[in-house]
N, C-alpha and C positions, 0 to 999 in steps of 0.2 A: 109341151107348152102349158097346158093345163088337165085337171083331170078329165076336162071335158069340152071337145075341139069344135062342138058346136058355141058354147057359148063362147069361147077364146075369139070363136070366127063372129061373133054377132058383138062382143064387147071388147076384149084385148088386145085384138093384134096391133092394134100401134099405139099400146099402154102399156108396154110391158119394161118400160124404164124405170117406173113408179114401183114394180116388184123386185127389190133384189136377192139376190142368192147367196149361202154361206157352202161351200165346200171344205167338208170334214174326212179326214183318212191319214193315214202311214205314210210316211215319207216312203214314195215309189209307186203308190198308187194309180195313180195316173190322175190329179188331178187338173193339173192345167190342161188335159185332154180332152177332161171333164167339163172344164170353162170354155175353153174354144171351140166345143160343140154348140156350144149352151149358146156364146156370143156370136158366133156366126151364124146362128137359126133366125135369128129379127128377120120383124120385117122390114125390107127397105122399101119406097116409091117407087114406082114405073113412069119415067118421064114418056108421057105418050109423043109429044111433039119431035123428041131427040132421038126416040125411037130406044131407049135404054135406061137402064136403073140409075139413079142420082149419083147412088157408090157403089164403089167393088166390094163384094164380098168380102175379097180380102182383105181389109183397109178395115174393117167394122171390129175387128178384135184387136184390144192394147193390152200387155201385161206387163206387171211391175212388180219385183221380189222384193218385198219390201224389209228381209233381211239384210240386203247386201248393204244398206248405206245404213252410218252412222244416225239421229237424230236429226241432229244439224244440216244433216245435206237430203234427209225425207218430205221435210217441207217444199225444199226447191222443184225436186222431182216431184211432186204430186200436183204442185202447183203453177210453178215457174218460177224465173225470179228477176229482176229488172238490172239490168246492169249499173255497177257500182253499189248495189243491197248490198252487198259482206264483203270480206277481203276474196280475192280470184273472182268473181262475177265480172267476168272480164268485157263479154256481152248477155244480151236478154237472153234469156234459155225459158223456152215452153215444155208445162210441163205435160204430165199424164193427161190431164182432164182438158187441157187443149188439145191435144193431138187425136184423141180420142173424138170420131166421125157421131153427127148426134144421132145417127141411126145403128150407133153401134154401145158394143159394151165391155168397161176395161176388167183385167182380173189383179185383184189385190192380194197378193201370195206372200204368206206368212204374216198376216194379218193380227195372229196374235201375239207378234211382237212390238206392236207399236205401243207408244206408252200412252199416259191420257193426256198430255197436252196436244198430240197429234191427234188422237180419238176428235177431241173436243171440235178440232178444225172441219174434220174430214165429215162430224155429223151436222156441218153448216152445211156443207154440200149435199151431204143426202134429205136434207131438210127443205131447205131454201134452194137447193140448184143454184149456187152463186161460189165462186172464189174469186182469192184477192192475188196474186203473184206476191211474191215476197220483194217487200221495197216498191209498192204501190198499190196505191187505192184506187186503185183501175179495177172493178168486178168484174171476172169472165161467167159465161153461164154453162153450166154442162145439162148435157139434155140427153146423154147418155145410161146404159146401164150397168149396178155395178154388181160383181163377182168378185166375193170375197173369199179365199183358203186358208186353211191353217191343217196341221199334222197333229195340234193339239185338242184335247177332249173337249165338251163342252161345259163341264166340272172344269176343268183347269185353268180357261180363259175367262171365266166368268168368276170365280173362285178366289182362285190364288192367283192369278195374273194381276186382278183388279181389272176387270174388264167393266166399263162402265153400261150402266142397265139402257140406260135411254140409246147409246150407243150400240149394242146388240139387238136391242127392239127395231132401230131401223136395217139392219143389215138381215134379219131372219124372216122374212117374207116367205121364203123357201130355202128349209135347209137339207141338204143333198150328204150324205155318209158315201162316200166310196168305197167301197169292201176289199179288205187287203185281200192279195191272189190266192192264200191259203184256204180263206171264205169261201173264194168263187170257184177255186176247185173242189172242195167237197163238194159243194154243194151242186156243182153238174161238171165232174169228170172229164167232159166232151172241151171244155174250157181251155185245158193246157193244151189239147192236141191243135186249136184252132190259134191260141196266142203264137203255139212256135212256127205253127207255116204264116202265117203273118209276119213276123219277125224277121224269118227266114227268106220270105220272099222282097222284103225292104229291105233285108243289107245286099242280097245276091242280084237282087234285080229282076226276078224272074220266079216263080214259083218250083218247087222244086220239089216232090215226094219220096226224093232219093236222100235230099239233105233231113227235111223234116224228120225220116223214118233214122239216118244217124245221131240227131239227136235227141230223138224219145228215147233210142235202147240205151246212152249215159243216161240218162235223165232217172229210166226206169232203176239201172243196175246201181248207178251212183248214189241216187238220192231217195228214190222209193214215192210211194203215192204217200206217203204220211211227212215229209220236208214240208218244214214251215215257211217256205218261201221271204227270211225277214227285211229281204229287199225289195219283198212286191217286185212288179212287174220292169222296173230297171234290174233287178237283179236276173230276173230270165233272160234280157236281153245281152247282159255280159254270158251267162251261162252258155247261149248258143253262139256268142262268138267266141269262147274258150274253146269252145268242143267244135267249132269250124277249122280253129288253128291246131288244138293237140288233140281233141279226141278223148276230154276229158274236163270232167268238172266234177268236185270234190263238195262244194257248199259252204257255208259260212258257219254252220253249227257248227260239222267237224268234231274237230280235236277241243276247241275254246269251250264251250257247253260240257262235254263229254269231262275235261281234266278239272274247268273249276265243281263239278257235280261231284267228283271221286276224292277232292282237295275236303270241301264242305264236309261230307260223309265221313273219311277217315277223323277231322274234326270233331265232330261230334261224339262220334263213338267213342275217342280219347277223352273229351269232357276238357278238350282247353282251347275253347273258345267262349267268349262270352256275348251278350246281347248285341253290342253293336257291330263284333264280329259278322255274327247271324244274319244281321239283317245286311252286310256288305255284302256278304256272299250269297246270299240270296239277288239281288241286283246285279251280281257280277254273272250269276247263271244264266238270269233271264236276258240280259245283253248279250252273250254270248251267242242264247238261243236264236234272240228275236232282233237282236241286229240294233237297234234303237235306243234312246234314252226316253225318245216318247212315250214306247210302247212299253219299256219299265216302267215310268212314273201311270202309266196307264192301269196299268196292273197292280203296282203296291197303294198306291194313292201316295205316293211321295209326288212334290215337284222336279221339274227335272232335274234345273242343279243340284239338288241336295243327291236325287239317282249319281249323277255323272263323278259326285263329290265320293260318294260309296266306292262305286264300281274300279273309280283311281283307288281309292283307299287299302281295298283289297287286293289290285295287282301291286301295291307296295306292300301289305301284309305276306303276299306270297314271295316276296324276294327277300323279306327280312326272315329274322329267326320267329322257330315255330311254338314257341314256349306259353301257354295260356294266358295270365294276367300280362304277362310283357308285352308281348305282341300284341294283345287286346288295345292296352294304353296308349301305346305307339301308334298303333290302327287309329285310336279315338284323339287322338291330338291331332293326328295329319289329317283329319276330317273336318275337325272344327277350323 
């Protein structure tokens, strides 16, 4: 709640609408785990007279990917919209921030994709506590709190995104790093062995030190204590349903990491490659490695699509012919 549960208890507990949160990490993390902790800890009322809380627990947490929809249809969803506003608004549709219980708090996932005419809306809300639904001048109030995610750095949203300052100054009250699974197993070992019988015991239903101990020993002989885990903690969960059904998981490094590393190298040492080769191939390693284009642009300081624009560039380098200046230009045309 805060760092310090005396004062949280003598001043915050039923201000903490006014503080919001940003969630940063890898795709696979666990961050909406991370928010739906976060947003079901509020506090809610005790209705003494009904003998019960105002709201369910359940009911206190909304989230909203705010990848999946176009522009055009982000506004409705966040807002609502009035029937007859655009072509298909066939009836009213309520959006996030109505549905959303004022003792509760929504998560905005993928946050760094909105552009700034959306930003600009969304910090009337965090300002003012007020929207309009699209296609009336009807104000709703949210009294809510809100939780923001992105997979993206905070260099890159603020950077190269164009992420607007006054708009990040109201979102960063508390900002939360989720630590990819790689992190969290080095850094205490005891980690994997607890994520798999957890895991284990949600898909089987029952706990189970028979299945767990089947899949640490693939875990161990397949992949070793040093896999870099680049699907975070969704990728362990495919991992011990692989090796529930065959008894076997391989990893996402592999052979992809392993043949563009040995591709690049013999490159090099022939001397017919050139710069913008280099740095494809370098992009196409670390993708291979780490699974992501975040976590390349994370690492090179490139943005993503120019990453994602390489990483294609170089599995068509590698189907064309291998000739230095030719293949270079060809690489560097289909880039541009």
């Amino acid at each position: 709640f805060t760092q310090d549960i005396e004062l949280y208890d003598r001043y915050l507990w039923n201000r903490m609408e006014d503080f919001s949160t940003l969630l940063l990490g890898e795709t696979g993390t666990g961050k909406g785990t991370a928010a739906m902790a976060i947003g079901r800890s509020g506090f809610i009322p005790f209705d003494e007279g009904r003998r019960r809380f105002v709201e369910s627990f359940t009911r206190s947490f909304v989230s909203l990917n705010l990848s999946q929809f176009p522009d055009t249809l982000i506004e409705s969803e966040l807002f609502g919209h009035k029937k007859g506003a655009f072509t298909g608004a066939v009836k009213d549709h309520q959006g996030v921030f109505d549905r959303c219980s004022p003792h509760g708090a929504i998560l905005l996932d993928e946050i760094g994709e909105i552009s700034i005419p959306i930003q600009i809306k969304l910090l009337q809300v965090l300002q003012e506590r007020v929207f309009s639904p699209v296609g009336s001048h009807q104000e709703g109030r949210f009294q809510g709190r809100v939780i923001a995610a992105t997979n993206r750095s905070l260099e890159e949203i603020r950077r190269q995104l164009g992420f607007r300052d006054d708009f990040y100054y109201r979102l960063c009250s508390d900002i939360i790093v989720v630590p990819p699974l790689r992190q969290r197993i080095r850094e205490a070992p005891q980690e994997l062995d607890d994520l798999l019988a957890h895991t284990v015991a949600r898909m089987v239903g029952e706990p189970s030190t028979e299945l767990v101990g089947m899949v640490k020993a693939v875990v161990d002989a397949r992949l070793g204590l040093e896999y870099p885990w680049p699907g975070n903690v969704r990728e362990l969960e495919q991992c011990v349903r692989r090796v529930l059904l065959k008894k076997d998981y391989a990893g996402r490094e592999a052979a992809g990491a392993t043949d563009t590393a040995a591709e690049l190298a013999a490159a090099l040492e022939a001397g017919r490659i050139d710069s913008l080769g280099l740095v494809q191939g370098y992009c196409a390693l670390l993708h291979a490695r780490h699974g992501t284009y975040e976590e390349v642009a994370r690492r090179t300081g490139l943005d993503r699509r120019t990453v994602r624009k390489y990483v294609q560039a170089w599995k068509g380098r590698r189907e064309g012919p291998q000739e230095g200046g030719a293949a270079g230009s060809k690489a560097a045309s289909r880039a541009r």
